[in-house]
Each structure stands twice: as C-alpha cells, then as structure tokens.
C-alpha positions in Angstrom: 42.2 42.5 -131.5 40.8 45.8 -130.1 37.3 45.1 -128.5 34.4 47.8 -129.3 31.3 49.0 -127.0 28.3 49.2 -129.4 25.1 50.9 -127.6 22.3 52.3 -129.5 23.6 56.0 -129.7 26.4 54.1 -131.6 25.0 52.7 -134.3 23.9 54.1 -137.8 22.5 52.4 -140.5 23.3 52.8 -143.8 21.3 53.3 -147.1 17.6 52.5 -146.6 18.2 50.5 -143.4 16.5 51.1 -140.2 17.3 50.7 -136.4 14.1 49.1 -134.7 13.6 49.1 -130.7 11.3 45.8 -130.3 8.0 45.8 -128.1 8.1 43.3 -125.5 6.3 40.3 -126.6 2.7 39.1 -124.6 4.0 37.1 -121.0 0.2 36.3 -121.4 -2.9 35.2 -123.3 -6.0 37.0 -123.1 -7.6 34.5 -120.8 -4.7 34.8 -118.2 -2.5 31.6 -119.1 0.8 32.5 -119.0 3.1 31.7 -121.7 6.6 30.1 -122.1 9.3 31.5 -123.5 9.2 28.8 -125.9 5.5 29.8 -127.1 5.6 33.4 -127.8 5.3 34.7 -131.5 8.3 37.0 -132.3 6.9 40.7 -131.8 6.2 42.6 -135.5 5.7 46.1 -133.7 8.7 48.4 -132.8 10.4 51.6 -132.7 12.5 53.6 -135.2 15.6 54.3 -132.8 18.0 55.4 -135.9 17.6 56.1 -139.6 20.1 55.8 -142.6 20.0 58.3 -145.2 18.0 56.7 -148.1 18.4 54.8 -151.0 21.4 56.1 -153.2 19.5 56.7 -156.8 21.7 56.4 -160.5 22.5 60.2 -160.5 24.2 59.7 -156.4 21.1 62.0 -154.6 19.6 60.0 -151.7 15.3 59.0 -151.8 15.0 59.7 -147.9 13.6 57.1 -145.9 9.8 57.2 -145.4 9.8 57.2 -141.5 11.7 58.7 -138.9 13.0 58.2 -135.0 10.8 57.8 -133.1 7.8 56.5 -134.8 6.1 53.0 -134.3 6.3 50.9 -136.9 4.6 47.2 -138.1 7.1 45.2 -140.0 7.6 41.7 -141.9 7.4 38.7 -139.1 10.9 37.3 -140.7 12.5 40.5 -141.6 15.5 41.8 -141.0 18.6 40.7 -138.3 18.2 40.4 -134.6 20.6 42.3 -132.0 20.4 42.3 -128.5 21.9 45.4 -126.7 21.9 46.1 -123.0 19.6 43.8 -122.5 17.0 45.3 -125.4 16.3 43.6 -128.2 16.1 45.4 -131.9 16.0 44.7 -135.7 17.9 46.4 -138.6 15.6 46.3 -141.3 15.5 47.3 -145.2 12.8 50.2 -145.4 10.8 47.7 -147.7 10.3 45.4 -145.1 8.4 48.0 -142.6 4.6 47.3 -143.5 2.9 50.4 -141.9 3.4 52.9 -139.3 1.5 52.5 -136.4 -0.4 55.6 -134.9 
C-alpha cells in the first residue's frame, strides 16, 4: 500500500464542509491555576484554513458557503471530526455546525 503526506495545503473539503485551524485551548484559569491536560474544555473558536464549494442544490448549481479562509469562526462544542496535522490540531465541519463568525 502506497503511503500519502497529507498537510493542510493538501486538503479540500468537499460540499458545504469546512477546514478549521483550532485555537489553542486556556494552560490556565483566570486566577493563575494551571490546568491539566485532563481538565481543559475542547476549544469552540478556530480558523477557516480551506473551504469546499457549497451545497449542491436539485438543479446541480452550488449555494456557496457563508465564510471564507481566513476568517474566525465559533462552532458547535461536539461538531465535526478531529485531525491532527504537524503537530496542529483542526476540525472538518458541516457549514451548519459553524455558530457565528468571530470579529
């Protein structure tokens, strides 16, 4: 079996799917404590790294997706599916599961 190098500039979502760059979560709380690994909420706030075309409609035109690369976007705490690349962590999402973008 042939073995493939996937990095970012590699992949493209398809459909309505998006390509999320995940925010590093908190190392601490507000008062100083530091927190384990084991305590830290998954992040909800990332970055649009790629964009698939849009939802295919009944007549075959493409709805484009609502945001684009590079802005920051709030999305569903249990959405999507988890990669880790290079050391980065992302998400590939469904467009509905992006909340709001962040300014």
């Amino acid at each position: 079996m042939a073995a493939i190098s996937i990095n970012v500039s590699t992949v493209k979502p398809l459909g309505d799917r998006v390509f999320v760059k995940v925010n590093p979560s908190e190392e601490k709380t507000a008062g100083g404590i530091l927190l384990p690994d084991t305590a830290k909420e998954k992040p909800q706030v990332g970055e649009v790294v790629a964009v698939g075309p849009g939802k295919r409609n009944d007549d075959g035109t493409y709805s484009p997706v609502e945001v684009k690369v590079g802005d920051k976007v709030l999305y569903s705490k249990y959405a999507g599916t988890d990669v880790k690349l290079g050391g980065d962590d992302y998400v590939l999402l469904t467009e509905k599961d992006i909340l709001a973008a962040v300014a």
